[in-house]
C-alpha positions in Angstrom: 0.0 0.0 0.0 1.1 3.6 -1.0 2.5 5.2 2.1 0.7 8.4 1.4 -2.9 6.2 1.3 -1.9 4.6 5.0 -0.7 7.9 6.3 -4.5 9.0 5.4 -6.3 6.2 6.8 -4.4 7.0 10.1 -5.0 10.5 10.4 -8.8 10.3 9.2 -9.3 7.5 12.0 -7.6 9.8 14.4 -9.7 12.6 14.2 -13.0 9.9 14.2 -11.4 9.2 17.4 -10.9 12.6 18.8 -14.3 13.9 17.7 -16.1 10.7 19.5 -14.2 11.5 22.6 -15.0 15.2 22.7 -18.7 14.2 21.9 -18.9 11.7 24.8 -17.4 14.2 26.8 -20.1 16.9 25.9 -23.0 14.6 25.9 -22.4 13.2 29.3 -21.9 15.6 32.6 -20.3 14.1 35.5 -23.4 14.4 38.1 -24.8 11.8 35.5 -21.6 9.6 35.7 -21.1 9.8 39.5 -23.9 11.9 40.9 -26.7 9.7 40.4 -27.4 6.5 41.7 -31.4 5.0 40.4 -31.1 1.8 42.5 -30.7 1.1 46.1 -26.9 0.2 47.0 -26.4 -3.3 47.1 -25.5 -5.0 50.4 -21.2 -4.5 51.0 -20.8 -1.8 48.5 -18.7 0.5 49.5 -18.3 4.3 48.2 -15.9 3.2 45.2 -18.4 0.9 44.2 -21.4 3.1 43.8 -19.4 5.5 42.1 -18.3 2.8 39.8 -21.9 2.0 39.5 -22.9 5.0 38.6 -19.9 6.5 36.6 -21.6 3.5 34.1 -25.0 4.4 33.6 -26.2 5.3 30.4 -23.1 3.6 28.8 -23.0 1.3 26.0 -22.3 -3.0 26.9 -19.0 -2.5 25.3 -17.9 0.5 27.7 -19.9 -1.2 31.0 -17.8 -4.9 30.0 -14.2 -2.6 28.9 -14.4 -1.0 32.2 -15.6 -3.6 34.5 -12.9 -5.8 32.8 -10.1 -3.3 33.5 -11.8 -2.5 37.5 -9.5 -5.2 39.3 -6.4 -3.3 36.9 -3.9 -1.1 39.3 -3.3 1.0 36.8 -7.2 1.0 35.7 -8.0 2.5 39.8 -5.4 4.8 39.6 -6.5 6.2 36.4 -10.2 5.8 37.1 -9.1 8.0 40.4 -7.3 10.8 38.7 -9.9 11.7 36.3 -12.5 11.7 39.1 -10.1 14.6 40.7 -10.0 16.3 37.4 -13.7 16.0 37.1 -13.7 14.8 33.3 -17.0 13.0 32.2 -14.7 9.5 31.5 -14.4 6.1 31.6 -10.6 4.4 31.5 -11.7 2.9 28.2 -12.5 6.2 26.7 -9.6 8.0 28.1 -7.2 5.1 27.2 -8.8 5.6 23.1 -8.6 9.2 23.3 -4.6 9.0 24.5 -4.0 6.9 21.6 -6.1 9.2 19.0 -3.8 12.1 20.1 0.0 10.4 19.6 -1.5 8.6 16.0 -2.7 12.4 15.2 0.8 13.9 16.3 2.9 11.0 14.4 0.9 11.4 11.2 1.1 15.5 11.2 5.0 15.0 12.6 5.6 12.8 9.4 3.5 14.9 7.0 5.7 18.5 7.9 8.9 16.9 8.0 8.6 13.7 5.9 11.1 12.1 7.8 10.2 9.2 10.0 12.0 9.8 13.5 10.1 13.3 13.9 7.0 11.8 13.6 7.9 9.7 16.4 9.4 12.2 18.5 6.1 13.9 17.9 4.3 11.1 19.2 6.1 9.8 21.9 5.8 14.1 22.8 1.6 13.9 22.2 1.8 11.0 24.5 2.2 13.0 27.8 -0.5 15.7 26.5 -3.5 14.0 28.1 -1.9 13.8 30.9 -0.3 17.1 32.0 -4.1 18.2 30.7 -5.6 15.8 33.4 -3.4 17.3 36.3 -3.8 21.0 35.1 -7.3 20.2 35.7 -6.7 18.7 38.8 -4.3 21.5 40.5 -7.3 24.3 39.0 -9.8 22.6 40.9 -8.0 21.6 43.7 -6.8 24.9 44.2 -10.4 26.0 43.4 -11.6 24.1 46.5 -9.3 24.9 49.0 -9.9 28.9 48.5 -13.4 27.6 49.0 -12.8 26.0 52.3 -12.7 29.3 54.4 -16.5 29.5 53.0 -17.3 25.8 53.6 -16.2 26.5 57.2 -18.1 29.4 58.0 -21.4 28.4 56.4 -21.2 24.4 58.7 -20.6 26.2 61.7 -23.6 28.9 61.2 -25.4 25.9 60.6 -24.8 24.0 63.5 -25.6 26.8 65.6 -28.7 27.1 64.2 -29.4 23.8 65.3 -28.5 21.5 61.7 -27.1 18.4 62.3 -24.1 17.6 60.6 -25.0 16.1 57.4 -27.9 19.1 57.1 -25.2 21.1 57.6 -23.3 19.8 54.5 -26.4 19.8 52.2 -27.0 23.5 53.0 -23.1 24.3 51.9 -23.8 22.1 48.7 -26.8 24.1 47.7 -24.8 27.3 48.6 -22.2 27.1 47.1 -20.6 27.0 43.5 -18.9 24.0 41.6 -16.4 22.7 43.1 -16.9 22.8 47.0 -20.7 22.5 46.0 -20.7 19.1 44.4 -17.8 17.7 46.5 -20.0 18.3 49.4 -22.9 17.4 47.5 -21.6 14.0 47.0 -20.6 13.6 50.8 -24.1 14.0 51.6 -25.3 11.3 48.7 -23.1 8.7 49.9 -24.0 9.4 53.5 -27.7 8.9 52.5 -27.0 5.9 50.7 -25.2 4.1 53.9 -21.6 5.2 54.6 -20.6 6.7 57.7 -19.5 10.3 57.9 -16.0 9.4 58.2 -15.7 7.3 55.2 -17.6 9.9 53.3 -15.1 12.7 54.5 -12.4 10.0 53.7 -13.2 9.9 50.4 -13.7 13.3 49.9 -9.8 13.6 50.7 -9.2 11.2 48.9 -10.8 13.2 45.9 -9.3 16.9 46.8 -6.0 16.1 48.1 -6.1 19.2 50.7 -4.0 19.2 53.7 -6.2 21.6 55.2 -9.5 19.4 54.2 -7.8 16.6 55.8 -7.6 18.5 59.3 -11.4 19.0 59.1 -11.9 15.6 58.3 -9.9 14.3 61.5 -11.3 17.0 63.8 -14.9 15.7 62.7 -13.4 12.2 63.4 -12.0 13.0 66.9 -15.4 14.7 67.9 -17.1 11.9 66.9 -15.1 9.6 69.1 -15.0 11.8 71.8 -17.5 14.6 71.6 -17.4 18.0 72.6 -18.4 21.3 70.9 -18.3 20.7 67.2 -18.7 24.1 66.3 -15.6 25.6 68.8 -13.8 22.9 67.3 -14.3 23.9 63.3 -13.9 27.9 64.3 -10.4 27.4 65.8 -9.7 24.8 62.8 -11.0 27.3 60.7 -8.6 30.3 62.5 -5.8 27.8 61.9 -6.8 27.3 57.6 -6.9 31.4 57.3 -3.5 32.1 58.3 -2.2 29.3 56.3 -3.7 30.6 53.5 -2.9 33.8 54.1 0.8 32.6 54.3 0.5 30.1 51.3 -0.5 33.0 49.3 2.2 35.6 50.3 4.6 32.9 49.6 3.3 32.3 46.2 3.2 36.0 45.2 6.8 36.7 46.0 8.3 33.3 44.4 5.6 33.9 41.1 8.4 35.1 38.8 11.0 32.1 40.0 8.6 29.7 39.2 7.8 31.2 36.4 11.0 31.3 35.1 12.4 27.7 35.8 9.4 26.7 33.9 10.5 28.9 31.1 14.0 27.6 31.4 13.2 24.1 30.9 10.7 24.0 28.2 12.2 26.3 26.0 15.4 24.4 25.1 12.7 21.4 24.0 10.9 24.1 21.7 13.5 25.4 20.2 15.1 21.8 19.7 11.3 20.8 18.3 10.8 23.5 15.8 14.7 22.8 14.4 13.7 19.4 14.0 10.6 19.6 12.2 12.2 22.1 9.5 15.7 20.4 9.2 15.7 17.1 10.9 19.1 16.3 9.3 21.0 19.2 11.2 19.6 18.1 14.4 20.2 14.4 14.2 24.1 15.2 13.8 23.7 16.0 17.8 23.0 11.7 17.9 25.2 10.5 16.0 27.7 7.7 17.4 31.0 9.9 19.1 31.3 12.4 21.5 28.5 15.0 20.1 26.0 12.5 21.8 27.3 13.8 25.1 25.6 17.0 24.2 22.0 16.1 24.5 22.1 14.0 27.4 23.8 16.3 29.4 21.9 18.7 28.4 18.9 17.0 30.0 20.9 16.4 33.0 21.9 19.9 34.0 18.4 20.6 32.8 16.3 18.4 35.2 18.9 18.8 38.0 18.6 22.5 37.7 14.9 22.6 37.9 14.6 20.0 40.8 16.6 22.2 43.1 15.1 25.4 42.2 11.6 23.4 42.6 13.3 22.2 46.2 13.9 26.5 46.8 10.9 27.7 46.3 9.3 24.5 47.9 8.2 26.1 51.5 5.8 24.4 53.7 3.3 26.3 56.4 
């Protein structure tokens, strides 16, 4: 077969790919997916399990069978678990076709500018981290998202409880308060304690989702109170005291190391861009860096300095509170 022809066929099954993905993901919201549960919970199933259950309604038997098949997979979990945090509308099926859409999109337009077979797979292997730094973009916006959300959160249980909510009322007021994503995090605290967990597990999996330090010392306060009373609502002021001054600290500290971080990031990735664009319009003068001899020193050190350089001004500008 002409090559030409089979570099067609690639790319037009890559972008049937891409535009199922992106229509899956606009067709289905997430309170659909793991919001909204239209049986009663099975006996023994825990809080991953009804999400699971319900992250798969509406779906097709191929993607319920794909998913439940990959379920007992390590990798499947952890992946299932990070889009979850980064709130996309997925299944691990979906996410694993859309992640090899992008790098067989990448590789055919790498080989179609350059004509030369090794940039199109630099251009893939490159594609094949884009999903991913996407998934944890999303993931540090939210999370960052909820935690500035958390002085609110605070403020709005403990009024609560002193007008005389219980806890879990407490919760579903803040839900219906407040905005995506403190709203539906605490939203789905409150639909998993209604459909049979215990607070603490609930609040477990909630930091599980958010991954917040300071979420985390609500979570144990709650605990503690629960095993040994006291005044709940003392007990989330002074917690609450303790998260403003961190976060007034966290964000002094960010303003005044902004333009370092900044420019380590700059620092790294431009050497790769650079190195990218001189590849795609004379892949012949870059290769010469790889050939066999002492020029191949070049690169890899390059990427040594590079990475050590940008792990200690990482470890710098690294201060905890």
């Amino acid at each position: 077969m002409n090559i030409v022809v089979l570099v067609g066929v690639l790319a037009a099954l890559a972008v049937l790919l891409g535009f199922a993905g992106v229509a899956q993901v606009a067709t289905i919201g997430l309170e659909e997916r793991l919001g909204r549960y239209v049986r009663r919970p099975k006996a023994g199933l825990t809080g991953r399990g009804l999400a699971a259950e319900g992250a798969l309604a509406g779906r097709s038997d191929l993607a319920v069978r794909l998913d439940q098949a990959l379920a007992s997979r390590d990798l499947a979990q952890g992946l299932r678990r990070e889009l979850i945090r980064a709130d996309l509308p997925l299944t691990v099926p979906e996410y694993l076709l859309i992640n090899a859409a992008v790098v067989l999109l990448a590789g055919v337009i790498g080989f179609l500018i350059s004509r030369f077979w090794l940039s199109a797979l630099m251009m893939a292997v490159a594609s094949a981290f884009v999903p991913t730094l996407y998934v944890r973009w999303r993931q540090r916006k939210r999370i960052g998202a909820f935690n500035d959300q958390l002085e609110d959160i605070l403020n709005l249980v403990v009024a609560s409880l002193r007008a005389g909510y219980g806890l879990v009322q407490s919760f579903d007021y803040v839900s219906h308060r407040l905005p995506d994503p403190a709203g539906k995090q605490i939203g789905r605290v409150v639909r998993e304690v209604r459909l049979g967990l215990s607070i603490d597990d609930a609040l477990t999996n909630l930091v599980r989702r958010a991954q917040s330090d300071d979420l985390e010392l609500i979570a144990t306060a709650i605990s503690i109170h629960h095993e040994v009373g006291g005044n709940l609502t003392i007990i989330l002021e002074s917690v609450s005291h303790t998260i403003r001054e961190r976060v007034r600290i966290q964000r002094e500290i960010r303003s005044l190391t902004a333009m370092q971080r900044g420019s380590a990031y700059i620092l790294v990735a431009l050497p790769f861009i650079v190195t990218g664009l001189l590849f795609l319009m004379s892949p012949e003068y870059v290769m010469r860096l790889f050939e066999p001899g002492p020029t191949l020193c070049i690169p890899f050190g390059a990427l040594v300095c590079m990475a050590v350089g940008f792990v200690i001004v990482r470890r710098i500008m690294d201060i905890e509170v």
